[in-house]
TORPA-4810 file (N, C-alpha, C, O; in nm, 3 decimals):
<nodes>
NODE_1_0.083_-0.120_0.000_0.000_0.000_0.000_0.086_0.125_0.000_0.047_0.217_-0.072_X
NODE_2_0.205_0.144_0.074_0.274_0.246_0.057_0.350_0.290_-0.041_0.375_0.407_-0.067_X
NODE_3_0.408_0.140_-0.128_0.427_0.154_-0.265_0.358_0.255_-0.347_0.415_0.326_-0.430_X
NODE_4_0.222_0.259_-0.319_0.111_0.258_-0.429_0.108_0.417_-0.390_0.086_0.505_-0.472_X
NODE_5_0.134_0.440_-0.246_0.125_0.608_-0.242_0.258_0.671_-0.243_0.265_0.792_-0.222_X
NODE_6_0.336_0.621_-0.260_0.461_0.714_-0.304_0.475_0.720_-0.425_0.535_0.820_-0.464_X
NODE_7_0.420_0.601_-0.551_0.444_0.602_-0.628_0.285_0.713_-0.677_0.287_0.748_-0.795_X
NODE_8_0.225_0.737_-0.636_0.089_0.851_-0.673_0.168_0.950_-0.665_0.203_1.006_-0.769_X
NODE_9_0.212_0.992_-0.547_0.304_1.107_-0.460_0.437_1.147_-0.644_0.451_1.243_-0.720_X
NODE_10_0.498_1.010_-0.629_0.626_1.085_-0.725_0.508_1.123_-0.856_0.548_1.224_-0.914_X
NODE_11_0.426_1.090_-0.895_0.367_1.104_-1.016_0.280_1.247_-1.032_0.254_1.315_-1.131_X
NODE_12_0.251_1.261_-0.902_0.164_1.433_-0.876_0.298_1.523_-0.885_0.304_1.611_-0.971_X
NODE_13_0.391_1.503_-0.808_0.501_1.611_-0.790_0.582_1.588_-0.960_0.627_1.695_-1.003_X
NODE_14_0.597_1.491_-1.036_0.634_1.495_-1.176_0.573_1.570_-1.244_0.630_1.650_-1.320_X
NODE_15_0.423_1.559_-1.230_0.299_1.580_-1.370_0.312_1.773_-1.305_0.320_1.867_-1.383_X
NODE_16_0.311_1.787_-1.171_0.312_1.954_-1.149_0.394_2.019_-1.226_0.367_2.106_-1.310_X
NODE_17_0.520_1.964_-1.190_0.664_2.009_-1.254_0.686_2.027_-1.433_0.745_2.110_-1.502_X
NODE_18_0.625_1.931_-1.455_0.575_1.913_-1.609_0.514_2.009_-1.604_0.576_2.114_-1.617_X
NODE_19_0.378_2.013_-1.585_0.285_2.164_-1.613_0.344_2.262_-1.583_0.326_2.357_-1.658_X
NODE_20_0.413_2.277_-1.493_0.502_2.402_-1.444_0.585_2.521_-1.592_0.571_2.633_-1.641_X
NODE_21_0.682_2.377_-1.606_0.751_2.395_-1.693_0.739_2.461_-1.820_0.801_2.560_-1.858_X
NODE_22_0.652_2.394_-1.880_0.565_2.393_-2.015_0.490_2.534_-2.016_0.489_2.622_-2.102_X
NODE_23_0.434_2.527_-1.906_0.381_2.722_-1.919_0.466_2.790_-1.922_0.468_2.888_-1.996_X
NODE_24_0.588_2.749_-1.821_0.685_2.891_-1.820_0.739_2.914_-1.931_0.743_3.029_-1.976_X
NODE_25_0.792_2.805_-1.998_0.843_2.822_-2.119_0.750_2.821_-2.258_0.772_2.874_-2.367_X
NODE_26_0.680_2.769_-2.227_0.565_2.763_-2.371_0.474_2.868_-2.375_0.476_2.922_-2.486_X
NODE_27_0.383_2.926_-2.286_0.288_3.023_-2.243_0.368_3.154_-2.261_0.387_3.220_-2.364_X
NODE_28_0.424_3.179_-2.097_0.472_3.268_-2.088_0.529_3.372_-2.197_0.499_3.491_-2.185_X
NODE_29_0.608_3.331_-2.300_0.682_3.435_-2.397_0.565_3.532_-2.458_0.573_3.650_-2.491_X
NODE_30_0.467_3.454_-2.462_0.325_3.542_-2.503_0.248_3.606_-2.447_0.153_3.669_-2.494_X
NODE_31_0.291_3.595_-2.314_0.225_3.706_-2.185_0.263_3.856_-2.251_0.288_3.857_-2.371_X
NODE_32_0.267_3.936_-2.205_0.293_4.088_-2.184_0.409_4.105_-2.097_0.415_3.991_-2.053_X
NODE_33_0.506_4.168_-2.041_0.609_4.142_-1.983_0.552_4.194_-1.840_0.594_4.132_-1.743_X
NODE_34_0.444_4.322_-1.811_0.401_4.374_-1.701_0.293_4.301_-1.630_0.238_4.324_-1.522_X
NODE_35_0.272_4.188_-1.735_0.182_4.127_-1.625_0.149_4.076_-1.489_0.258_4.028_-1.457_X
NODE_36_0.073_4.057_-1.395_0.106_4.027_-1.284_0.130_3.844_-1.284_0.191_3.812_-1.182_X
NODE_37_0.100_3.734_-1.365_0.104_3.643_-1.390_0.266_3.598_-1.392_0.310_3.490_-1.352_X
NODE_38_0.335_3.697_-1.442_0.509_3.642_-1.455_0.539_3.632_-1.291_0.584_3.525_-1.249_X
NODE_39_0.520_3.728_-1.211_0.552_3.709_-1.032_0.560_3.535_-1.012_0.631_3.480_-0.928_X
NODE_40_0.498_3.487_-1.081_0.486_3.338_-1.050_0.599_3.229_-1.115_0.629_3.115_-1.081_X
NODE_41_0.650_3.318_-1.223_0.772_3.251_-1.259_0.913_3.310_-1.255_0.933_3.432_-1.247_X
NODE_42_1.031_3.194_-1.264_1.138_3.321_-1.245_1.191_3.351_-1.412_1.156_3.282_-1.508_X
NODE_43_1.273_3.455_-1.418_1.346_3.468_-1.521_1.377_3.370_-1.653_1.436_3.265_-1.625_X
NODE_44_1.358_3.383_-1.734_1.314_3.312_-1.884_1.449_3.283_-1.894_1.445_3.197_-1.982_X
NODE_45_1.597_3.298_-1.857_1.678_3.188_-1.913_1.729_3.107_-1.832_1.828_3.038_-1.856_X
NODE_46_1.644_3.110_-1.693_1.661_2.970_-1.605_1.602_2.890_-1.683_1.638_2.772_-1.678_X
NODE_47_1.504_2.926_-1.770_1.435_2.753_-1.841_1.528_2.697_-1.905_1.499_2.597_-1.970_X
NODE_48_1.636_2.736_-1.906_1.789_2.648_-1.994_1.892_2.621_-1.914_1.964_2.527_-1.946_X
NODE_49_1.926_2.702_-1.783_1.976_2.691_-1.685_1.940_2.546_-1.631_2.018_2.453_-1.651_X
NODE_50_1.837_2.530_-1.572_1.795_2.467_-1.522_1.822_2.299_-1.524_1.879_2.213_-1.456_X
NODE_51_1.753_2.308_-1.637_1.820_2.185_-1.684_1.894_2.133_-1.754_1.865_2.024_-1.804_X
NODE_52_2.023_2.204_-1.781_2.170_2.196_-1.790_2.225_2.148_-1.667_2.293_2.046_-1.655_X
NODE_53_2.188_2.235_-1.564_2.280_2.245_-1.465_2.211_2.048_-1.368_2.296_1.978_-1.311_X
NODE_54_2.116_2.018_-1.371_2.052_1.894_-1.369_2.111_1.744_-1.437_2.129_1.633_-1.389_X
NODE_55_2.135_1.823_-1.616_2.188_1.671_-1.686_2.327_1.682_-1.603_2.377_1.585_-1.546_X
NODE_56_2.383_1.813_-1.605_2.533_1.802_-1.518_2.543_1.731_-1.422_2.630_1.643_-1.415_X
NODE_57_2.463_1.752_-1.335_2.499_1.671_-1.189_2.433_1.556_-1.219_2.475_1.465_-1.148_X
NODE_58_2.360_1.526_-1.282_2.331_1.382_-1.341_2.400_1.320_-1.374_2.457_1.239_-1.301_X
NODE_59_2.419_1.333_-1.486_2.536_1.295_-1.557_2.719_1.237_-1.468_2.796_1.141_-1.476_X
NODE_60_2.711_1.347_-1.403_2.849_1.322_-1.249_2.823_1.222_-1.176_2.902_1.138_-1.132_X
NODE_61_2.672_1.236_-1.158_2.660_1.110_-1.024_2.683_0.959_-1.061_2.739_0.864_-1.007_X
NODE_62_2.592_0.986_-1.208_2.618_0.852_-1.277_2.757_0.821_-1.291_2.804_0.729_-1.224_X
NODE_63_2.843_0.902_-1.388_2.973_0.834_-1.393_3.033_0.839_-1.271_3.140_0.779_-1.283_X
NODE_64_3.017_0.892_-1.123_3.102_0.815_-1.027_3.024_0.670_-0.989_3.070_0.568_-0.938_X
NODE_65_2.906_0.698_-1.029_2.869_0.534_-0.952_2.942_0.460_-1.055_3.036_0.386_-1.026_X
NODE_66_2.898_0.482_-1.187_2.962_0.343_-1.268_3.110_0.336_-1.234_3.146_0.219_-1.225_X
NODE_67_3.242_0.452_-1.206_3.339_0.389_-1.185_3.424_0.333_-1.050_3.540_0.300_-1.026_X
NODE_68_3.298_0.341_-0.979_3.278_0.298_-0.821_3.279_0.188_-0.881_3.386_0.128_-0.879_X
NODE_69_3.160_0.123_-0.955_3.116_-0.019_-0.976_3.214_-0.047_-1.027_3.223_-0.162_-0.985_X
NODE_70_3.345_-0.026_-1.119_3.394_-0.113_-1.227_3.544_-0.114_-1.152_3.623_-0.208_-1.165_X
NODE_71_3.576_0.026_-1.059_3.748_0.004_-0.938_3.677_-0.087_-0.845_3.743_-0.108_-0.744_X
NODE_72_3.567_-0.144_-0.848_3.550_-0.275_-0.729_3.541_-0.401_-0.790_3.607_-0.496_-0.748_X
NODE_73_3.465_-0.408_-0.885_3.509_-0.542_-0.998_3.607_-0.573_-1.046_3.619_-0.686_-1.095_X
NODE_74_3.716_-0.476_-1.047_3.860_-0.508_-1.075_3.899_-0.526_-1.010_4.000_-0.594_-1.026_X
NODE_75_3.861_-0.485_-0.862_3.899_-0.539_-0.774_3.888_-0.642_-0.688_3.961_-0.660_-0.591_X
NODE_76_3.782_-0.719_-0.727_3.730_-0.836_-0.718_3.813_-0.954_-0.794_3.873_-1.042_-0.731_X
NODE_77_3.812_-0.949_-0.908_3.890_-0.980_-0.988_4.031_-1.058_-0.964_4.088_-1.167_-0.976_X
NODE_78_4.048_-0.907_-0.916_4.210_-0.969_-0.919_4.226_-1.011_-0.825_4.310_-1.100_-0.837_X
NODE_79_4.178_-0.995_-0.684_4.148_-1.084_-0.595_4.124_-1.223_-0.598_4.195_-1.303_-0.538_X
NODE_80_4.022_-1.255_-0.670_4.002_-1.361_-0.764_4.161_-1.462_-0.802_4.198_-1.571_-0.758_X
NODE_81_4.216_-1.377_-0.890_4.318_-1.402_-0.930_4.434_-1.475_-0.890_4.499_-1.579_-0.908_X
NODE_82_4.423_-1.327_-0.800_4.585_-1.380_-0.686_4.532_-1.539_-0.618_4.586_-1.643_-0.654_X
NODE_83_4.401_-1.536_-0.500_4.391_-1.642_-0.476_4.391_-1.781_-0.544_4.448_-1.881_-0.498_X
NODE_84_4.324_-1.776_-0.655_4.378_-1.870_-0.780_4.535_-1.944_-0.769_4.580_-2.056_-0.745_X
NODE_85_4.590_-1.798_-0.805_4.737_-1.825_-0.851_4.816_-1.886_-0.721_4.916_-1.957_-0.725_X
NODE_86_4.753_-1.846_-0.614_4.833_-1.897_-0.480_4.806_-2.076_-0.411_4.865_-2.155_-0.336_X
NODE_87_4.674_-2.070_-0.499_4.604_-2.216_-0.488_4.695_-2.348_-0.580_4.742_-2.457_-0.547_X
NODE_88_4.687_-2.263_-0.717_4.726_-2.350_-0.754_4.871_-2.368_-0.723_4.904_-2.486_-0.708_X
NODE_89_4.968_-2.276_-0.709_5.108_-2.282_-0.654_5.143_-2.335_-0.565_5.261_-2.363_-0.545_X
NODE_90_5.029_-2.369_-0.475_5.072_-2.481_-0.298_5.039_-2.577_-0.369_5.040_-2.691_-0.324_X
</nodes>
């Protein structure tokens, strides 16, 4: 059951963010610039900011996990290895 509400939960806070988005950048340029409606969004070249600066740290986190994962499999490995080589040598 809690599955079922976090996974509602991530899907409301996605679908907002989505709508969010899409106005600020899709709508908005066609507002008037004095309108009182912009107060609600920030500055028109965070919509590129934004998610640049996102694939970036994305992008970082991923390649340290993957080369977390692959300096421990080598290191497994050769672990592997040595014990092997010491096995078969006695």
């Amino acid at each position: 059951m809690l599955d079922k509400l976090v996974g509602l939960a991530m899907l409301v806070a996605a679908s907002a963010v989505f709508i969010y988005y899409s106005i600020w950048t899709l709508a908005m340029p066609f507002v008037d610039a004095d309108h009182p409606l912009h107060s609600f969004f920030p500055p028109r070249e965070w919509a590129i900011r934004i998610p640049v600066i996102l694939i970036l740290l994305g992008s970082a986190v991923l390649g340290s996990f993957l080369s977390i994962v692959m300096i421990r499999s080598n290191r497994k490995k050769a672990a592997k290895a040595k014990s092997a080589a010491a096995k078969k040598k006695a």
